[in-house]
C-alpha positions, 0 to 999 in steps of 0.5 A, a space after each residue: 901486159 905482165 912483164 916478165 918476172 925476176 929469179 926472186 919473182 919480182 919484177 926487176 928492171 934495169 938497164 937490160 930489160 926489154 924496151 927499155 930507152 935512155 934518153 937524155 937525162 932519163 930512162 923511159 919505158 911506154 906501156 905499163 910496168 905490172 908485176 904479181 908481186 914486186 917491183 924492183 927498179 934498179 938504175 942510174 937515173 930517172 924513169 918514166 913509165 906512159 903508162 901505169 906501174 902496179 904490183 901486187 906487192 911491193 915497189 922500189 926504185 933506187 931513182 925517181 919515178 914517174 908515172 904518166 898515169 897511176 902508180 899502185 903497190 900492195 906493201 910499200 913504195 919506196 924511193 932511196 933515191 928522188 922523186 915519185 910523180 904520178 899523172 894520175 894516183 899514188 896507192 899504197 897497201 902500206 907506207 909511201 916512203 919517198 926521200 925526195 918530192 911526191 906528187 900526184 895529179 889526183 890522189 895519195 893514199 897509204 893504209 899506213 905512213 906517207 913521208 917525203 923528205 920533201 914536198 907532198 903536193 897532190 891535186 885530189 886528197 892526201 889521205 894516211 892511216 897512220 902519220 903524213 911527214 914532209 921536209 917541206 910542205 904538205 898541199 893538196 887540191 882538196 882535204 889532208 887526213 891522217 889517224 895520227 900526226 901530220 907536220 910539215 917543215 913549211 906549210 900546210 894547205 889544203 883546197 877543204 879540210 885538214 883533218 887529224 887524229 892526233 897532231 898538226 905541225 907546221 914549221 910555217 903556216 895552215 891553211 884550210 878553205 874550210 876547216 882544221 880539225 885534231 885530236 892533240 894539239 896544233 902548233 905552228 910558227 906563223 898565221 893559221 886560217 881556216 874558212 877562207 873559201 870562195 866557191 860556196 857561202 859558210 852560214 854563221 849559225 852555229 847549229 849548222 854543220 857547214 858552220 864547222 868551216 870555219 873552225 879550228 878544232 884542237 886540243 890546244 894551240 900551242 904556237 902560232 896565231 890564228 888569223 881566220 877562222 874561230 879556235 874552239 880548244 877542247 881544254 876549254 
């Protein structure tokens, strides 16, 4: 169902729109939240759609957002303010700007940057066509890719490959089930481990693609100390 749109033509919802709830410590709307072009939520707390939010455009919200099912926008996706949590995917045409925590239960993508002023977590892939950022760690539930950068100010993990064009950095430690692999370079405070994987046997001859999960690939290790897994630095 397409809501009605705003003067500006984009969808804006505060606290008068139509089927609009406060309960408790949160706003909550049942259906799906769809626009032709943006998405602008303006409120003093939190909202929860049960279905899904889409624009063909843009989508900003002052507070936290939750989704029970997907959250999709053509441009950016913006949260001055909290969270972003999705039951299902997180889409954005360009940058997912978020100043608190992001999480979805299955996919975060972005053509562009995916940065959270806190935790990045997702039970699917975290994938970015340009830099991944997090205050605080970055984990997904099967591969982390990004065409430049990824850093975190804790940990990285993921459920298979780690995976960059540029650099990796952690304030804290890496860990991939399978592989690490970047362009620059790789730095982190603590222990690195790449190939812990219990779900399917990694062969120790080298002439076998599937003995790369195991490596760490890197144009040099500046910091930290690889505690599993075999370093192949290309300086070398």
């Amino acid at each position: 169902m397409v809501q009605k749109e705003g003067h500006n033509l984009n969808l804006v919802v505060d606290e008068s729109y139509p089927g609009l709830v406060k309960k408790g410590i949160e706003y909550r709307f049942d259906g799906d939240l769809k626009s032709n072009h943006g998405i602008e939520i303006q409120l003093d707390k939190k909202l929860y759609v049960t279905g899904r939010i889409e624009a063909t455009k843009g989508i900003s919200s002052n507070k936290s957002l939750k989704a029970g099912e997907s959250i999709k926008a053509g441009h950016n996706i913006n949260i001055e303010d909290g969270d972003i949590e999705s039951g299902e995917s997180i889409i954005a045409g360009v940058d997912i700007i978020v100043a608190g925590n992001i999480k979805a239960s299955y996919c975060i993508e972005a053509t562009a940057t995916i940065k959270s002023g806190k935790m990045i977590k997702s039970g699917w892939d975290i994938k970015s066509g340009i830099d991944i950022e997090a205050g605080l760690g970055i984990e997904s539930g099967e591969g982390i890719q990004a065409k430049r950068n990824i850093k975190a100010a804790t940990d990285i993990r993921a459920e298979k490959r780690i995976e960059a064009g540029g650099d990796i950095e952690a304030g804290w430690g890496i860990r991939s089930v399978l592989y690490i692999s970047c362009e620059g370079t790789l730095s982190a405070q603590y222990g690195i481990f790449a190939g812990a994987c219990t779900w399917k046997v990694i062969p120790s001859d080298d002439s076998l693609l599937e003995a790369n999960d195991r490596k760490i690939f890197c144009r040099k290790l500046l910091s930290g100390e690889v505690l599993y897994g075999i370093l192949v630095e290309k300086e070398n």
